[in-house]
Structure formats: C-alpha cells, structure tokens
N, C-alpha and C positions, 0 to 999 in steps of 0.2 A: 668688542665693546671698549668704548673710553673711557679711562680715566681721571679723574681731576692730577689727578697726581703727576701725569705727562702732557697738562694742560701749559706752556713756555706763553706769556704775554712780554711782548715787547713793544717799544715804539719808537717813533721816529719824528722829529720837528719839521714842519714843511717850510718850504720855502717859500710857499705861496699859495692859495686857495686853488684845488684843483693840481697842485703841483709837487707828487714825493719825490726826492731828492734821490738819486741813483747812490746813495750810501747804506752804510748798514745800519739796522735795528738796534737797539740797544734794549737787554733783556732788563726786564721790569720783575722785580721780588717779591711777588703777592702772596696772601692769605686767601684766595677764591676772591671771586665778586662776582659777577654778573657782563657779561658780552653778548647784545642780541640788537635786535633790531625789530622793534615792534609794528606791527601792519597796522593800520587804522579800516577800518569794514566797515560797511553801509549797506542797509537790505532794502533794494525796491520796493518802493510802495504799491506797484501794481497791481493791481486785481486781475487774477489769474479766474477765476470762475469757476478753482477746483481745489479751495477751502486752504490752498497752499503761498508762505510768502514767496515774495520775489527774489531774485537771484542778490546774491555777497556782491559786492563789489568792492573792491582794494581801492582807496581814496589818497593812503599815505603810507610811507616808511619812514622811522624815525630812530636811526641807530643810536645807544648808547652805551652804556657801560659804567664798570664802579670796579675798582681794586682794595681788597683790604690789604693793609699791610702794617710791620713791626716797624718802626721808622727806625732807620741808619743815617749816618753820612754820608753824602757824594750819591745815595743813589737816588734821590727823588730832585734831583737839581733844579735839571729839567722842568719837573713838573710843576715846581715850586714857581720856577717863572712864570709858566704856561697861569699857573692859576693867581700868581701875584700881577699878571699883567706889566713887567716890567722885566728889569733885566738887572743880574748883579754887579754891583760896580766890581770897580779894579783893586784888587787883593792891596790893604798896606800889609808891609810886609820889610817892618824895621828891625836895625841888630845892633847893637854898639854895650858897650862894655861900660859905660857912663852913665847908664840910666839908672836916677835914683831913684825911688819912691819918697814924696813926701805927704806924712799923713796929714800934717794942719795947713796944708797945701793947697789936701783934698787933687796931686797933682803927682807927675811924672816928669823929673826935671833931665837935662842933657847937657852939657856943656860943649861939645866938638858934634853932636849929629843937629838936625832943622825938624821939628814935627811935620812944617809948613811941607814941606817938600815932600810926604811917605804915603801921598790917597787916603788921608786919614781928613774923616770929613761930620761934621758935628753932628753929634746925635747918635750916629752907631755907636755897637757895640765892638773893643777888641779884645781880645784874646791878650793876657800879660804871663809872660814865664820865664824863667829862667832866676829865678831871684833863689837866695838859699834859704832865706824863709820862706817856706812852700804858702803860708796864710795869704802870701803878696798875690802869690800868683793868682788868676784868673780873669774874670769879665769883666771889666769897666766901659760904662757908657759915658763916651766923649763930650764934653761938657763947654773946652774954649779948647782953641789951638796960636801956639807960640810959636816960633821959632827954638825956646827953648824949655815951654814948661806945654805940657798936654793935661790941662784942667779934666776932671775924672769925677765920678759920681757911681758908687759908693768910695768914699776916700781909701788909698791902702792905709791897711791895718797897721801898719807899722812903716818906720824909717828902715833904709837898708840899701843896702849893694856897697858895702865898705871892702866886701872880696873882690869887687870890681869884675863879677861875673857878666858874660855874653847875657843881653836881655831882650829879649823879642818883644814885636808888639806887629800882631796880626790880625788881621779879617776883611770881609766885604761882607756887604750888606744887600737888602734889596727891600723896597718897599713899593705898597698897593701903586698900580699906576693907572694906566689908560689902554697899553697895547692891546692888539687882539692876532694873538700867533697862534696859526691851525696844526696840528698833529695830527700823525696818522697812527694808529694801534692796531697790532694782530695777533692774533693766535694761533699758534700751530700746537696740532693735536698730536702728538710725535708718536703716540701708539698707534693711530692709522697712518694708510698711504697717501702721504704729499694733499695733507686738509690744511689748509689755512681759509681762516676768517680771517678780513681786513675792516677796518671801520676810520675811514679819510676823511678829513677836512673837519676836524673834533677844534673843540673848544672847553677848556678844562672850568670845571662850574664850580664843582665844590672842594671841598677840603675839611677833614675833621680830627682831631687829636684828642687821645683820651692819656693822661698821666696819673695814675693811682700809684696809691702804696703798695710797694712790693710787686709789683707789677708790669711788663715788658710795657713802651710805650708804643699806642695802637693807633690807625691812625686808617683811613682812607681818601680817594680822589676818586669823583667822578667825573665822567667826560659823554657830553653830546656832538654828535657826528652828522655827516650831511648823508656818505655814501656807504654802502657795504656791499661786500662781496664776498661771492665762494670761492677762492682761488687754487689753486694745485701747487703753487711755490711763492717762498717769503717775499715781498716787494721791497723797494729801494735797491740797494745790490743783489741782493738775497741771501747776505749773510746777519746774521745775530751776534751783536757785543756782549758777551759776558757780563753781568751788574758788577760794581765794584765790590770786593773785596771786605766788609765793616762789620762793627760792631751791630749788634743789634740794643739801642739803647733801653736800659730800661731805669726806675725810679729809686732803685736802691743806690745803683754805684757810679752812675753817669749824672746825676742832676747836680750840678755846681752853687746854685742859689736860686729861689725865688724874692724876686725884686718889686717891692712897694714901693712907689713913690720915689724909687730909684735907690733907697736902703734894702741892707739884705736883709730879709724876714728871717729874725732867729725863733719863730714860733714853728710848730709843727702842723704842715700842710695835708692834707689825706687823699684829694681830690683836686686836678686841676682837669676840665673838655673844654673843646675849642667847636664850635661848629660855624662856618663860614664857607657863604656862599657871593656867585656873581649873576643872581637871577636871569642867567642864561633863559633865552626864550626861541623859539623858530621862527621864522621868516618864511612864511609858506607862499606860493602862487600857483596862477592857474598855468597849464603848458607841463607841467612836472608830478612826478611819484615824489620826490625828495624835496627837502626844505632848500630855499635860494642861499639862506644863510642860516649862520647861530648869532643872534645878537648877545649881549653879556649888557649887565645895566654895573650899580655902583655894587662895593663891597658890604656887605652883613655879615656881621662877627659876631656871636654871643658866646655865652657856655655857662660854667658852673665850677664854684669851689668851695671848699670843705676845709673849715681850720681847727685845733683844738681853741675853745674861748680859754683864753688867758688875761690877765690882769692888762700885761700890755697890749690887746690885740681889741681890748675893751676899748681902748683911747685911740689906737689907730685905727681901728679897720671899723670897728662896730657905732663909733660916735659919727664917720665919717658916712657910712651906713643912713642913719640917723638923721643925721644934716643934708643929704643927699649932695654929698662932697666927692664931687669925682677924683678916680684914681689913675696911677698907672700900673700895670701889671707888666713885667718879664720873669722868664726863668732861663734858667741856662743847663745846658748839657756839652757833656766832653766826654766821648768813649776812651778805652785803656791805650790809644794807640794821638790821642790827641785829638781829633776831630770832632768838632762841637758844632751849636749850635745856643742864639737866643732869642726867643721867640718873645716881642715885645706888644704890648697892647696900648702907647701913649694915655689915652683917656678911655675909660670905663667909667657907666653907672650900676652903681651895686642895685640889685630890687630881689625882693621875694625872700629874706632871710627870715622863716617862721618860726624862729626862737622853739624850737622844739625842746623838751624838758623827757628826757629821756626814763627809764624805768631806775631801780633802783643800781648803783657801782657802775654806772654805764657813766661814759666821758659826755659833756656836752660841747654841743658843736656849734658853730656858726656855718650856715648855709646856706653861699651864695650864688644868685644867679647875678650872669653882669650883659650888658650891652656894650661893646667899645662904638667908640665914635670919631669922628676926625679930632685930634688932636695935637698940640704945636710938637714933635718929632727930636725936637733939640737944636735946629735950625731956623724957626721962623716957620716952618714949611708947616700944614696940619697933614698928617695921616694918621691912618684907621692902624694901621698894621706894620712891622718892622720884623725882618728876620735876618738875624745878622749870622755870620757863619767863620769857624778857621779850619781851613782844611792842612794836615799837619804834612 
C-alpha cells in the first residue's frame, strides 16, 4: 500500500503545447492536494425491454489538481509566473557606499552611482539594506527615478549612512499579464515500483494565501491539464531537481510591514487571505476524450482582513470603508537568510465589514472583505496584482 508520505510532486514548464522539454523536474513542496483526472459518464437512454438502463459511456477526461503548501522563497517561482501569466523582470541589484537615506526627501540619494541605469523601474517594490540603522532597512515602493535621487513611499525613517556603509538596493517584480504557458506535473509513488502519474499541457488557475497570527503562512495552486497518463518512469529527462533550500515563512518573524496606501500600518493586523483566480475554462470538441485547450479569462482577486479598531485605524481604514474609498494593500515578508517577498493589491474595495460588538473583555475588530481591481501600479500602467521579490 501507498503512502502520502512517499507521494514526490514535481513539475516541469513546457515549452510548448503538447511539447515537455527533455529536462528535469523540479520537485514541488506540498502539503497533500488532490492529482486525478475526472471521467465525465453518460447512461444510454435505450430501452432495453428488460427493466435495465443502458450501458456508461465515458464522454470526457478532464485532469487537474491542487497543491497545498507552507509558502517559501525561490520555490514556487515558477508557479507564480505560471499563474501571474507574465514573467519576472530583470533583478536590480545595486551597491555603492554613497547611498543615503533622506527622510523629507521621502528618497534614496547617490552621488557617484545612476538609479536610471540599475532595472529599477516605478512602482515595484525593493528590498533596501545595509544601513547601520537596521529601522532603514527594508521594502520601499519606487515612487520617481533619478539619476541621483530614487523617490520612495513609505519615506526612510530616518537620515543616515554617515559610516559610508556598502548599501544595496534589490528586487524584480512581476505583475498580472496576458501569457498562457503550459506545464507539465507528476507524481511518483516512490513506495511502489516505477508508478508515475503525469498530467501535461496544465494551466495554472488558481492561487490562495492565508496570513494569520502566529501562524505558518499557507497558501495553494491549482492547475487544469489537458492530458494524463500512467507511466512507469519520470518524464522530461527523468531526473528530479531538489526544491530550494528556505525558510518556510510564517507571521510572527518574517512579515516586514503591512502597507496602506503605501504607509506602513502601525496598527495590529490578525488576518490577511488572498483568494484569486484566472477562470480557467475547457475548450472541448467533438473527434476527442480530452479538452483542445485550457482557456484562462481575466484575473479575480478578493479575500478578507482582520484589524484591531483603533482610534487611528477609525480615520484610515474605517471612514474610507465608509465613503467607499478605495485602497491599496501590500505586505512584505523577508525569511532569516534574506529572501522576501511583497505581495501588492494597487486598488481594493473594502465591503462587508459587520461592525460586530463582541461579548463582554473581547477586542473589537474591524472585518474586512475586499475586491482588488485594476489599479494605476506606480507607472501609469493599471494592474490588479504585483508581487515583487529579493532573492539574497
């Protein structure tokens, strides 16, 4: 008998519909999901004359699947394109000794380096470190770019780099697009002999992220496929990459800030989910068991958060609530070895907040649901969605 426990998912980027790539797998780090391939059955209507229906008949096969998993760095990269439909741009990935922080600047100034010149492109988020005031350090979303001043939103917190310390300034981004790249996923059963499931020519649909208090952050992908099979050995080469190496993040010691409006929220959060989809659909016809294609339509993003109500959070968050004042939402995470991420929402409408009045010594909360929606991104440009990354 099998196990889940010797259940290896891994996957692989095609190179083209119908087409896996003679490379290796790259091992995928779940929490269980679901790998099958549903039959579709249709029963004869004929009248048999002997009180019995007509025979099954198999109409359709329609593979899919869903991974849970603890979200890391570096290992769901892949996937994140797959289901952002785009692709991450080119790492900046600056250093000079001359970067200062200025706070009424709201800016990051240089004297001898060029912003203009480092892939640093408006609206992402980068990764800032190296300062000896550790408050400097962290996520700022790109605001204006200089040759000598990089405009920044949340301002640093303070003036500094008078030790003329090495200062980096890193990330690439990726945002909702248009592509449609196919993958292939399999499973091998590694306590039987030589069983592999394969499920080709996939289209990545969903995507969900749940951030609680004190809590690992949890997160899955689901994917629908055209083809499946039984196989007896791995495809593409038929070896298996190792998933990287990470943190597994979770809400206590990785979250860097939660960002309203592009300020850092100094109220306390309890709850942030993410649920987003690419209303994947099949493209069926007649001549075939299998679907012709996986369509994918536009992106849906909603979810839900959870704040304590505070006096300040009365005037940001709940007045705007209120007015039906759209927001923007990011947060950020950075595991113990550097690698982060920030996961941005441009425009959100807040709804459903039921002012609930709790029993007696309980906290009250503000509870909300939100909708994002295209939004101007930092550049002109509107998207729904941004997830910007530094890999250390």
């Amino acid at each position: 008998m099998s196990s889940s426990d010797q259940v290896q998912i891994s996957y692989l980027k095609q190179s083209a519909k119908g087409t896996i790539p003679l490379s290796p797998f790259t091992e995928l780090v779940h929490n269980g999901g679901t790998f099958g391939a549903p039959i579709s059955v249709e029963r004869s209507g004929s009248i048999r004359g002997d009180a019995q229906r007509g025979q099954a008949v198999r109409t359709g096969v329609d593979p899919e699947g869903s991974v849970n998993l603890d979200f890391r760095a570096k290992v769901f990269d892949d996937l994140l394109e797959g289901f952002m439909r785009s692709s991450w741009s080119t790492a900046a990935a600056m250093s000079n000794t001359d970067i200062q922080a200025d706070n009424a600047g709201s800016a990051f100034t240089t004297i001898s380096g060029d912003f203009t010149t480092e892939n640093i492109t408006l609206g992402q988020w980068v990764y800032v470190n190296g300062f000896a005031n550790a408050d400097v350090n962290g996520w700022y979303k790109v605001t204006s770019i200089a040759a000598g001043t990089l405009g920044v939103n949340p301002a640093p917190p303070a003036d500094t780099n008078t030790a003329a310390n090495t200062i980096t300034i890193e990330g690439s981004y990726i945002r909702n697009g248009t592509d449609e790249p196919y993958f292939a996923f399999q499973a091998n059963y590694k306590d039987l002999t030589d069983k592999w499931r394969l499920i080709s020519d996939c289209k990545i649909n969903q995507m969900e992220l749940t951030l609680a208090m004190r809590s690992i952050l949890t997160g899955s992908f689901n994917f629908m496929g055209i083809n499946n099979e039984l196989k007896t050995a791995g495809s593409g080469d038929g070896t298996v990459t190792s998933a990287p190496s990470t943190d597994i993040l979770n809400a206590s010691d990785h979250v860097t800030g939660v960002f309203i409006n592009g300020t850092k929220y100094d109220g306390c959060v309890s709850n942030f989910n993410m649920s987003a989809d690419m209303g994947a659909g099949r493209r069926n016809g007649i001549g075939q068991v299998e679907s012709c294609d996986i369509k994918l339509h536009s992106l849906a993003a909603n979810g839900s958060m959870s704040v304590y109500l505070t006096d300040a959070n009365w005037t940001d968050i709940l007045q705007k609530y209120t007015d039906f004042t759209k927001i923007s939402i990011a947060f950020g995470l950075k595991d113990a070895d550097g690698n982060g991420f920030v996961i941005e929402f441009p425009q959100v409408a807040l709804s459903n907040e039921p002012g609930n009045i709790p029993g007696p010594g309980e906290d009250v909360m503000l509870e909300f649901d939100y909708e994002a929606e295209p939004g101007d991104i930092g550049d002109g440009t509107l998207k729904t969605m941004q997830i910007s990354r530094r890999i250390a």
